[in-house]
N, CA, C and O atoms as a GROMACS GRO file, in nm:
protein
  288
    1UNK      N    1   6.139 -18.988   9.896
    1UNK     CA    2   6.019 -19.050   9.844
    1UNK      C    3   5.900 -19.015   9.933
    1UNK      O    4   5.915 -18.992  10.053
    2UNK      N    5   5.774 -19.012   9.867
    2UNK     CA    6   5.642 -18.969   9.948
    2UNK      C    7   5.557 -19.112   9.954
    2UNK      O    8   5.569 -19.196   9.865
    3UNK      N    9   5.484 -19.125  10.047
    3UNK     CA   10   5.393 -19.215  10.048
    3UNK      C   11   5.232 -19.178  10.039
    3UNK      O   12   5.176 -19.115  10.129
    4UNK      N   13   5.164 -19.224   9.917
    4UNK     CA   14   5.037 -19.202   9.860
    4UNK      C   15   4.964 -19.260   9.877
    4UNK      O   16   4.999 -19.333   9.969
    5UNK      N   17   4.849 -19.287   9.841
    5UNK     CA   18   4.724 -19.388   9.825
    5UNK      C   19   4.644 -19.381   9.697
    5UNK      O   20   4.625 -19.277   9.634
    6UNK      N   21   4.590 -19.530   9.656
    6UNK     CA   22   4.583 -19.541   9.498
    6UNK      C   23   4.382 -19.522   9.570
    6UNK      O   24   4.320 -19.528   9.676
    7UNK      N   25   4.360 -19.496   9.422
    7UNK     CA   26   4.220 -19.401   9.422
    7UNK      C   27   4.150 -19.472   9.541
    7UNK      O   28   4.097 -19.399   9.625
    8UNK      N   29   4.142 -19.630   9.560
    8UNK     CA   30   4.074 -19.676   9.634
    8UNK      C   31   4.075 -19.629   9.843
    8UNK      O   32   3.999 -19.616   9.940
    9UNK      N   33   4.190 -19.624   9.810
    9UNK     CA   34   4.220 -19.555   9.977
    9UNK      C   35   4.290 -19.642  10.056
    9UNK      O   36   4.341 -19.601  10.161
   10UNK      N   37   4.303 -19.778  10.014
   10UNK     CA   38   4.332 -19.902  10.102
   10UNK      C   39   4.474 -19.942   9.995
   10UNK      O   40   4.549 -20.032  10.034
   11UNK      N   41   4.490 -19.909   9.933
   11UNK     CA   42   4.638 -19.963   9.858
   11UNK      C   43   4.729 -19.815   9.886
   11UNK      O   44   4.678 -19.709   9.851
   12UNK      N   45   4.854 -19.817   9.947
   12UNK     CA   46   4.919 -19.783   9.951
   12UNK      C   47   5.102 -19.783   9.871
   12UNK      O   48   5.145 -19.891   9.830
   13UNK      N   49   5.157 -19.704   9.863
   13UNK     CA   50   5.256 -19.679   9.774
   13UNK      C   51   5.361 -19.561   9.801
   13UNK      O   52   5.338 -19.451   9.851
   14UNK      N   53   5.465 -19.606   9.763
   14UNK     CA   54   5.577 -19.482   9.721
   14UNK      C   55   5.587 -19.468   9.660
   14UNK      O   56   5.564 -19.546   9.567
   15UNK      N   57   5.646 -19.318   9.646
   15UNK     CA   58   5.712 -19.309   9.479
   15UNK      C   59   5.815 -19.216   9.501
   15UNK      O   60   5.838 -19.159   9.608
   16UNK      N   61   5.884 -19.201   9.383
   16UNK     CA   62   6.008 -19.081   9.387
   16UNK      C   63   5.919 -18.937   9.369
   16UNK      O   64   5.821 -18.934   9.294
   17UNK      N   65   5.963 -18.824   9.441
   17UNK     CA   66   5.889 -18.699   9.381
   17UNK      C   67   5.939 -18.633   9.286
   17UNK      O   68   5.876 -18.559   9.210
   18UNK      N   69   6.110 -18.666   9.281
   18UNK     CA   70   6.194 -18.578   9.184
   18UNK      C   71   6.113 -18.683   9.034
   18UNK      O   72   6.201 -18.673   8.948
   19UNK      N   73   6.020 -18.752   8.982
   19UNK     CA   74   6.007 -18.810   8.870
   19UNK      C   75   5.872 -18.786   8.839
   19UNK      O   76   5.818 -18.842   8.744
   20UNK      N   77   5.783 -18.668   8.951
   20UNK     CA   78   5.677 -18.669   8.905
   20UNK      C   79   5.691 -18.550   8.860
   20UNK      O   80   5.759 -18.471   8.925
   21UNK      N   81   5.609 -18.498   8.696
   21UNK     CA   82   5.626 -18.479   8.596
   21UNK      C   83   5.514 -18.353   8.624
   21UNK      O   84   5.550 -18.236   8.644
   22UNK      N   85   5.404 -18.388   8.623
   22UNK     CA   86   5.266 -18.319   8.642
   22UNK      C   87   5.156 -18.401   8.768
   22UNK      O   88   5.150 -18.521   8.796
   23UNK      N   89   5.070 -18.275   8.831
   23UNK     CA   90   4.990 -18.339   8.906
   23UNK      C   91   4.839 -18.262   8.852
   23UNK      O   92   4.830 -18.139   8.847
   24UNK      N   93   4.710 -18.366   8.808
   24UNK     CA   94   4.593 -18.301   8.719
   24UNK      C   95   4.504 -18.352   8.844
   24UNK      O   96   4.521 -18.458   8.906
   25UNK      N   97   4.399 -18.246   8.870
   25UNK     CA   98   4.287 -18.305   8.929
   25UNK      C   99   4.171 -18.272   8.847
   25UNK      O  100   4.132 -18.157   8.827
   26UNK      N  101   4.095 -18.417   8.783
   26UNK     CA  102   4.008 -18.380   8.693
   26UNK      C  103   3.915 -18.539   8.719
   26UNK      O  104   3.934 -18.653   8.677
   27UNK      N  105   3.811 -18.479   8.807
   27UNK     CA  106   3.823 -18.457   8.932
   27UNK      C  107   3.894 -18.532   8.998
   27UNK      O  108   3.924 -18.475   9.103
   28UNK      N  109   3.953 -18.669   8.987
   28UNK     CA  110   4.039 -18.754   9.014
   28UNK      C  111   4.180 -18.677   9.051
   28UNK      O  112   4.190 -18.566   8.997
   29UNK      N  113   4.304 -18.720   9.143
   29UNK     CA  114   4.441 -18.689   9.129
   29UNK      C  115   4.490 -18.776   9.051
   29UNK      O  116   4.464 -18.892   9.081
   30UNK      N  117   4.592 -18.748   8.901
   30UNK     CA  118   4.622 -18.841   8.818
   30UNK      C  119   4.817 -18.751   8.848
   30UNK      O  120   4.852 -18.635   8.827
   31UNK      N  121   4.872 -18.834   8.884
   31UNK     CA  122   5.037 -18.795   8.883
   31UNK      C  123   5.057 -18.854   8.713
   31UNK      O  124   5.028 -18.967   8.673
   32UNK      N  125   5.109 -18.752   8.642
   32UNK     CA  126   5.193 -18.783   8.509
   32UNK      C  127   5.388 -18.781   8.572
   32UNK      O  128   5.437 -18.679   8.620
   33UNK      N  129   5.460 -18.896   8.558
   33UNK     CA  130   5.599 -18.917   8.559
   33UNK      C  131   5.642 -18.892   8.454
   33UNK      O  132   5.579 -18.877   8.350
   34UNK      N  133   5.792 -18.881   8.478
   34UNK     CA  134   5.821 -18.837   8.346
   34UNK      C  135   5.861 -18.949   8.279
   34UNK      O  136   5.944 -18.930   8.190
   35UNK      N  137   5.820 -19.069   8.301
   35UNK     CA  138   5.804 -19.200   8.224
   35UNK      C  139   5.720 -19.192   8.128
   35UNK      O  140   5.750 -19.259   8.028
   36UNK      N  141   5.575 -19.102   8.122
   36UNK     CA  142   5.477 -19.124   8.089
   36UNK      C  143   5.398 -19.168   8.185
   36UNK      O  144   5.278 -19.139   8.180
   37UNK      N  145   5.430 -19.219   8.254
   37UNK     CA  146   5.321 -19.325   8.332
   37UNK      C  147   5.255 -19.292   8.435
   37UNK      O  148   5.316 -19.276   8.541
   38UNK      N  149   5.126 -19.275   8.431
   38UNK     CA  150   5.037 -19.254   8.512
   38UNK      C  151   4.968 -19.285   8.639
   38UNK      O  152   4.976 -19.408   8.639
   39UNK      N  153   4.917 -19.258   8.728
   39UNK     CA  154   4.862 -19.301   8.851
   39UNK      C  155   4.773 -19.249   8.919
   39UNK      O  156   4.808 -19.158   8.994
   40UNK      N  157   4.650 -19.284   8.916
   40UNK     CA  158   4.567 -19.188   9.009
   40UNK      C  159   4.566 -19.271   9.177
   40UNK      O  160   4.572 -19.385   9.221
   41UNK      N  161   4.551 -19.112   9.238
   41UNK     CA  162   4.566 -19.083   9.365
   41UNK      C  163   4.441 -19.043   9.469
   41UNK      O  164   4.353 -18.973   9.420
   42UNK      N  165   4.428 -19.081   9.608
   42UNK     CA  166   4.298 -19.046   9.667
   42UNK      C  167   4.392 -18.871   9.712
   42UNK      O  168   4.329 -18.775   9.757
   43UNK      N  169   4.542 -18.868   9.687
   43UNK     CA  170   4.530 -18.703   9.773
   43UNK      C  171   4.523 -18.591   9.654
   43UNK      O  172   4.556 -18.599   9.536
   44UNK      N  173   4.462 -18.472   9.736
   44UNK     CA  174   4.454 -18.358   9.631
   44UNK      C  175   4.624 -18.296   9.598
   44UNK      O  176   4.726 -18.300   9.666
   45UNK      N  177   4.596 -18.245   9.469
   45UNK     CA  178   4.712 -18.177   9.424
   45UNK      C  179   4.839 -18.105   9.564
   45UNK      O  180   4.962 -18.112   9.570
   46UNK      N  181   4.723 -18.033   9.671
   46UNK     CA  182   4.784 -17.956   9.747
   46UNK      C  183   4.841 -18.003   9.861
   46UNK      O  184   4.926 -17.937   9.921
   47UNK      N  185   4.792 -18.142   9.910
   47UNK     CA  186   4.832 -18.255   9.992
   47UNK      C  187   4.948 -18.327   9.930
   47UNK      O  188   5.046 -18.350  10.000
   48UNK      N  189   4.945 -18.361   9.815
   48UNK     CA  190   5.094 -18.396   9.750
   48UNK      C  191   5.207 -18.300   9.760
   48UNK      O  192   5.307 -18.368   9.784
   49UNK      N  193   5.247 -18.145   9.753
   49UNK     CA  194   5.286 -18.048   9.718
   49UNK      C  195   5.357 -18.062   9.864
   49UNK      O  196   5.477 -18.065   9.892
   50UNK      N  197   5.251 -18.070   9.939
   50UNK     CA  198   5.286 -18.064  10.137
   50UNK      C  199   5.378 -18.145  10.133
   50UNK      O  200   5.499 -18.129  10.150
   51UNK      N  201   5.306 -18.251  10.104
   51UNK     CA  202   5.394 -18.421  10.106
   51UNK      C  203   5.575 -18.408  10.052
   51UNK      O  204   5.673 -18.458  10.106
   52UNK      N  205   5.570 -18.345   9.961
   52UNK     CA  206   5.707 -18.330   9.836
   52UNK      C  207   5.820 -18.222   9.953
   52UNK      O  208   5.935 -18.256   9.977
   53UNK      N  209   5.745 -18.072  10.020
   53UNK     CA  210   5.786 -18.033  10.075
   53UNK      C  211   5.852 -18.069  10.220
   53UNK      O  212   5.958 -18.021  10.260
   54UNK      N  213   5.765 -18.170  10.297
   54UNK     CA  214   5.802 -18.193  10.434
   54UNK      C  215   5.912 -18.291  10.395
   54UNK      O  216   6.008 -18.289  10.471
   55UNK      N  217   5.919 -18.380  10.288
   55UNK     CA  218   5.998 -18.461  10.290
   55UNK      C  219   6.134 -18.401  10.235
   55UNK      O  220   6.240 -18.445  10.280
   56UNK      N  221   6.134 -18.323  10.160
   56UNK     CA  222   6.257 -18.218  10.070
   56UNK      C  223   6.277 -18.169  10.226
   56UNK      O  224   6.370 -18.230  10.278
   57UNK      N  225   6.214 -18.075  10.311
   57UNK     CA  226   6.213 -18.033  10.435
   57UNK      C  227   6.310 -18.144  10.524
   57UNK      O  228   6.406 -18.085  10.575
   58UNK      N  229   6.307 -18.275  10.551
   58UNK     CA  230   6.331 -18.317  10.644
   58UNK      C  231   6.515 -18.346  10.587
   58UNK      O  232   6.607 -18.333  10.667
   59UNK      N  233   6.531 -18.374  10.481
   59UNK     CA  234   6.629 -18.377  10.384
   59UNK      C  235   6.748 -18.275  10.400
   59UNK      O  236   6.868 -18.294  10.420
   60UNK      N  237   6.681 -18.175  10.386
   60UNK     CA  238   6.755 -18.046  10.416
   60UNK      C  239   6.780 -18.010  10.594
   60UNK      O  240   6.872 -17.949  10.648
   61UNK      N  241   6.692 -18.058  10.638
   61UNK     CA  242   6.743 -18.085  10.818
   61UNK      C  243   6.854 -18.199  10.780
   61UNK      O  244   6.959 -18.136  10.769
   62UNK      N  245   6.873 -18.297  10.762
   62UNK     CA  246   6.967 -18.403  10.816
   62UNK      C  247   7.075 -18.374  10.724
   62UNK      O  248   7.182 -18.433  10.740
   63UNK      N  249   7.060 -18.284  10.622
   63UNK     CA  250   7.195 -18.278  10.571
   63UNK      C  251   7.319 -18.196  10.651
   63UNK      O  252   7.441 -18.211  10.654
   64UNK      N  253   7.196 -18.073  10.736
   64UNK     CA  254   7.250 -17.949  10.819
   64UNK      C  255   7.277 -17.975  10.918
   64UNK      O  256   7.357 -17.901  10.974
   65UNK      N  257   7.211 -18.122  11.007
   65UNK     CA  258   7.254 -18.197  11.111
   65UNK      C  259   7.386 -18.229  11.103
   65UNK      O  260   7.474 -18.191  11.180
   66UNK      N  261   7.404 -18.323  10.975
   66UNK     CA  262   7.556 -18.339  10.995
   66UNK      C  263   7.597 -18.246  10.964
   66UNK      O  264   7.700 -18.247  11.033
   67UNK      N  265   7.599 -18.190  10.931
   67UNK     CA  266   7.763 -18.076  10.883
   67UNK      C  267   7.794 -18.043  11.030
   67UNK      O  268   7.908 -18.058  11.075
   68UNK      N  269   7.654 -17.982  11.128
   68UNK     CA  270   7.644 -17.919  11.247
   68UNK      C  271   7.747 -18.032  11.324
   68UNK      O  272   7.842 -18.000  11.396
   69UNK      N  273   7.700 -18.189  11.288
   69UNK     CA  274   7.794 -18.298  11.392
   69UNK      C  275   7.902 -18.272  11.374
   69UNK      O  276   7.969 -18.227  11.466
   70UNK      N  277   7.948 -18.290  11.265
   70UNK     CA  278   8.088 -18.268  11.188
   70UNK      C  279   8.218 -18.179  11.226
   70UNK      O  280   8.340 -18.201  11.226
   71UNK      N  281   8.108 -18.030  11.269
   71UNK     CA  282   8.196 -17.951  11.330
   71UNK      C  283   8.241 -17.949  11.498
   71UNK      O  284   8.328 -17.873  11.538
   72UNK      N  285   8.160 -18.056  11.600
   72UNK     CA  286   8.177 -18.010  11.705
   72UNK      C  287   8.310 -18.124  11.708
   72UNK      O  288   8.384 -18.131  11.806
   0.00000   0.00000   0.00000
């Protein structure tokens, strides 16, 4: 999960990334889920993308951690 901020800047939130659907900047960030359901965001498209990656990133470290524990 990533942690966002709702348009205002001062409300904060998670969400799942595997459920976001589409990301529109017009000019607003609006995440489409694949609920339908909508949310606008204070980060740009390319700050989310980072966000989705470091966390998929850290995921893929601790999975390789253990296996690495596993074997010694």
């Amino acid at each position: 999960m990533i942690q966002l901020s709702r348009i205002n800047k001062v409300d904060r939130f998670w969400i799942n990334e595997d459920q976001i659907e589409t990301v529109e900047q017009t000019p607003d960030t609006i995440l489409t889920m694949v609920s339908g359901r909508k949310y606008a965001v204070a980060e740009t498209p390319e700050e989310i993308a980072d966000k989705i990656v470091a966390f998929r990133r850290r995921i893929a470290l601790s999975a390789l951690d253990g296996k690495l524990q596993k074997r010694d």
